[in-house]
N, C-alpha and C positions, 0 to 999 in steps of 0.2 A: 570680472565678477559683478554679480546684480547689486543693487545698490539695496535691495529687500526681499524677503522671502514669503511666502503666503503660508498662512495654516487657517484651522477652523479657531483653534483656541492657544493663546497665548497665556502661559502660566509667568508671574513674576516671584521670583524666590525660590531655591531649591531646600529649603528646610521640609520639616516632617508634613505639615499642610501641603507645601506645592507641591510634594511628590506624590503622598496618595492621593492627590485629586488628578495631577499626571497621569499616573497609573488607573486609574478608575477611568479618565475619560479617554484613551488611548486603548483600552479594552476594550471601549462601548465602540471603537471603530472611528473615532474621531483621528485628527493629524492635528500633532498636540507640539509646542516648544516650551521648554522651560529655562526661561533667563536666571541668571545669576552674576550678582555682581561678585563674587569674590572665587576663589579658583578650587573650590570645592564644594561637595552636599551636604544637609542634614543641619545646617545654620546655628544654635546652642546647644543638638547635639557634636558636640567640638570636642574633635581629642588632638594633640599637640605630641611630637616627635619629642624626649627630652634625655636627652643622657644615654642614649643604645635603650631607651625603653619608650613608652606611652603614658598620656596624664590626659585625663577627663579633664576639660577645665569649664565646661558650661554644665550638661543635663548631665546630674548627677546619676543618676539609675534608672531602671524603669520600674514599674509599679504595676502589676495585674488590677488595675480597681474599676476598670471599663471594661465593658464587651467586645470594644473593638482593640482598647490595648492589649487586652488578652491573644485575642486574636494573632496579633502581629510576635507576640511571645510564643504560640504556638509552634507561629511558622517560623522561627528562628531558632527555636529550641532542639538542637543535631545532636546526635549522640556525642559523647566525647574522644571516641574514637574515628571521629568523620576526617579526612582529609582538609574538609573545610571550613578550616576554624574562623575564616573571616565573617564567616555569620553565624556563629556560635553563640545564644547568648546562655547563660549560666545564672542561678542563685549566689550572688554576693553573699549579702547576709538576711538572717530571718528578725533581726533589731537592728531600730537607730536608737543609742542612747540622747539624753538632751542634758540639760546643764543650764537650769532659770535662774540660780544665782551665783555670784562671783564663792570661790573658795565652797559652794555647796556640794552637796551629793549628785553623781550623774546617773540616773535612772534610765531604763531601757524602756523602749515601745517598740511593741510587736510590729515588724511590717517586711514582708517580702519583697526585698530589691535586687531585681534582676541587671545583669553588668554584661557585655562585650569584653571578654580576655584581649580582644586584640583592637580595643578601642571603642565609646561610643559611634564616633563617625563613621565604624562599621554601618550600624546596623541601616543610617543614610544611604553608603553604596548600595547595601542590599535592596532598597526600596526605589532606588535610581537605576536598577539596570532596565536597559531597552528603553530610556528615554534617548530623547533627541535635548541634549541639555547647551546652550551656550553660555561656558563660563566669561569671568571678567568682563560682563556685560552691564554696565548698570543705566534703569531707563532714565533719559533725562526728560521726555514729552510724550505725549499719546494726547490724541487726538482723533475726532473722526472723519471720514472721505468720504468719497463715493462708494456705490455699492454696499453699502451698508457695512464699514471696514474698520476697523481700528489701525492708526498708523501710531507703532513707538518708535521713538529716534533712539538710541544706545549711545550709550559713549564707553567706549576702553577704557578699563581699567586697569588694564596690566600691561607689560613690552610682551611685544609676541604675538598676543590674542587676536591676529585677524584674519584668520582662514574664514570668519564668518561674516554674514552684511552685517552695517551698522542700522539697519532698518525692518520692522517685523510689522507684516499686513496679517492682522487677524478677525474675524467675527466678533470673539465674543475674549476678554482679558480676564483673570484672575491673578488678585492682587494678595499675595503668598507673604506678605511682609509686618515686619512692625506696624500699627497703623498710621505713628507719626510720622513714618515713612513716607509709607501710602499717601498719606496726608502731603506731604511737601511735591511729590510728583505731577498730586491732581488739581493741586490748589493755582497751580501754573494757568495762566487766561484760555488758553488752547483747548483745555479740557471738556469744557461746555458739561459739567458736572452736575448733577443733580443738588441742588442746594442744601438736601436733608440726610442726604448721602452723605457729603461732606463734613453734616454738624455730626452726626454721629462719628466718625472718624475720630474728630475732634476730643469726643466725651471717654477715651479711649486716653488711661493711664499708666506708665510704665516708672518700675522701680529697677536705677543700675545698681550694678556691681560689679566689685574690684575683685579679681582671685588672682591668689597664690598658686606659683606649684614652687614645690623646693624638694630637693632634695640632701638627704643627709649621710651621714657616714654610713656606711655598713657594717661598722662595729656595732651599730644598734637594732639590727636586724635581728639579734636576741632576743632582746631587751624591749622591744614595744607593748604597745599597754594593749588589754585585752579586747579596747574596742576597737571600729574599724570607721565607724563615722559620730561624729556628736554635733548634735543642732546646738544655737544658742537663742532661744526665743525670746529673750529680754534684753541683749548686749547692745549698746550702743556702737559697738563699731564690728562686733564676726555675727555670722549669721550659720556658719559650717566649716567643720575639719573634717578632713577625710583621708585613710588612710589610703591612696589609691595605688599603692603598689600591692597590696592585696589583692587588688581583680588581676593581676597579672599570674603569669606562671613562675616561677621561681625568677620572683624578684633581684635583683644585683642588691639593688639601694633600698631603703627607705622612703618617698615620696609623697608627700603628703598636699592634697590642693585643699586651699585655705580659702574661703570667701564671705565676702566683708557683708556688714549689714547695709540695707539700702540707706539709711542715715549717713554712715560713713561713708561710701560712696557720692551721694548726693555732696556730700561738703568738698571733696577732691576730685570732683569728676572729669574735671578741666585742666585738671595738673595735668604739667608738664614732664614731670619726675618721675616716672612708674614705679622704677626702682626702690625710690624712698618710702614710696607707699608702701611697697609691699615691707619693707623692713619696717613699718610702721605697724602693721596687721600682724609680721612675725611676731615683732614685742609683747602687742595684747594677746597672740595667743600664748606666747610663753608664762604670762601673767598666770592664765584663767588654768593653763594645764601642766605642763614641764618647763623647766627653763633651757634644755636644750633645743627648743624652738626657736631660737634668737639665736641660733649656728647652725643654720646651713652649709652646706658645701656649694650649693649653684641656687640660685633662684630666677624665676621670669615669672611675668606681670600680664596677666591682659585685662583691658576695660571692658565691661558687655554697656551701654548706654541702654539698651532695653534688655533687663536681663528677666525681669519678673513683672506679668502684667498688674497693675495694682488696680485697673480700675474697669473690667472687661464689659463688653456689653453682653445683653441677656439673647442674644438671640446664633445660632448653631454658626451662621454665616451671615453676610451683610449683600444686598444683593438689591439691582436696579438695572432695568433694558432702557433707560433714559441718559444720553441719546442712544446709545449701544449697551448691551447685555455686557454688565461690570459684577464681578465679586467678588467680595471681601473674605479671608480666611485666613484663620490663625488661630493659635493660645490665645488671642482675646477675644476672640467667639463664644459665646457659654461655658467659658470660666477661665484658668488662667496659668496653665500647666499641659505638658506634651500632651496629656490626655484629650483636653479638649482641642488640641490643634490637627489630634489623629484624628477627631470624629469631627470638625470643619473643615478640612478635605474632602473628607469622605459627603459632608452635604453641600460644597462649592459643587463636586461632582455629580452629583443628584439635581442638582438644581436647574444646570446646563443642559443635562439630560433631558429633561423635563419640557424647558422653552424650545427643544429641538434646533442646536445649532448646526450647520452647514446647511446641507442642500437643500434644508426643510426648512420654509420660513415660520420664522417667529411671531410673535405679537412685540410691536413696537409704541 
């Protein structure tokens, strides 16, 4: 086997960025790869296997409030009687209630939230098919060579994963990830980076989070309360409950994902104990709503480390042909929710277009 593969463009990340800019540039006729470190797509859009059912535990819904999210709801939106429901998305609900103080009134705000029945991480596949994607790949180095190339090194991240080279020769990279990320990959001496390129990465903030999923008895499958999500915009430690066995079709259980505020996160992020945390998050929310929230029947724990950009920069994509055609894209391109990570795809992929990568040369 080769020890590396050629393409035109090298995408890093299969979240909602690196795929529609995948897809965009893989249309325009380019030979496109998209790396990923972990053994699936669509990155905090993340659904989790739990109990013979499904739990969102990263991107809560989707939101029609762009032209291009819209778009993508368009094209996902199948009749209900379609055979294929894997890309099916649907109207959740037309309100989130919220809850600004402890023991106060929970009030409703109008807002249409669209859900995948059969998982967030659907609507990822959907957006991923006919790519060339190599999973449990994560970059450790990029660099550039001769011929005007980008060389990344990989390293395996999983047992099993190496039907593919550990090495990827491309023109021109897009960088699909966190930027702290990004940041730790390029900051390596190898990189011959643009100095300004980098500070901007830099100026580039992230707030984590802790979520629950639990599930509960199904003698309460009566008995639950009229709403289906409730924000907490003042709580020191929950930030959202969510009934998500609701987007399901005739739920078994109860299951509910619970996610902590970036405070409370920030303070446990390093914990070792997931478990305690979460029963720590169950407590405060049995506090603020029922007290059968502190009895579960199962629960699991995951950390997001970059779960909400808190500090995005102003610009759609981040982008530099110094030394090679490099660009930056994600939720913290002009603003700091899936929406904008839909529409910095969409201009990483424009932008490429533009400088004419492959056969056509560039200005360098």
């Amino acid at each position: 086997m080769n020890r590396s593969e050629k393409f035109d463009i090298a995408v890093i990340g299969a979240g909602i960025a690196g795929l529609v800019c995948a897809q965009e540039l893989q249309q325009a006729g380019y030979s496109v790869v998209v790396v990923e470190k972990s053994r699936g797509v669509g990155g905090r859009m993340a659904t989790r296997r739990v109990s013979g059912s499904r739990a969102d535990h990263g991107v809560r819904y989707l939101e029609p409030t762009d032209e291009f999210l819209q778009q993508l709801i368009n094209n996902l939106k199948i009749p209900k009687n379609s055979p294929d429901a894997e890309v099916m998305l649907r109207l959740w609900t037309d309100k989130i209630y919220q809850l600004t103080q402890p023991q106060g009134p929970i009030v409703p705000m109008a807002k249409n939230c669209y859900i995948a029945p059969q998982g967030m991480s659907s609507v990822g596949k959907f957006m991923a098919q006919d790519l060339d994607i190599w999973f449990s790949r994560r970059v450790q180095t990029m660099e550039p060579i001769a011929e005007k190339n980008w060389n990344l090194s990989l390293e395996v991240t999983s047992d099993g994963a190496t039907e593919k080279p550990t090495e990827v020769v491309a023109k021109a990279v897009v960088l699909a990830i966190p930027a702290p990320q990004a940041l730790m990959i390029l900051e390596k001496p190898v990189a011959e980076i643009q100095p300004e390129f980098l500070h901007h990465l830099g100026c580039v903030e992230y707030d984590p989070c802790i979520t629950v999923i639990a599930g509960y008895s199904p003698e309460l499958q009566e008995n639950l309360p009229e709403w289906q999500a409730i924000v907490f915009p003042n709580n020191d430690d929950l930030d959202w409950v969510g009934l998500d066995s609701s987007k399901r079709l005739h739920p078994a259980q109860p299951i509910f994902v619970i996610q902590s505020s970036a405070k409370f996160a920030t303070t446990y992020l390093n914990s070792s104990d997931l478990q305690s945390l979460g029963k720590k998050l169950l407590e405060h929310t049995a506090q603020q709503l029922l007290p059968w929230f502190n009895n579960p029947e199962w629960l699991q724990v995951h950390r997001w480390r970059y779960a909400f950009c808190r500090q995005p920069l102003d610009v759609s994509c981040l982008t530099t042909k110094l030394p090679l055609p490099l660009v930056g894209a994600g939720d913290w391109c002009g603003g700091n929710n899936i929406e904008s990570a839909f529409a910095s795809g969409l201009a990483a992929a424009n932008y490429l277009s533009q400088i004419k990568i492959g056969n056509v040369m560039f200005d360098s």
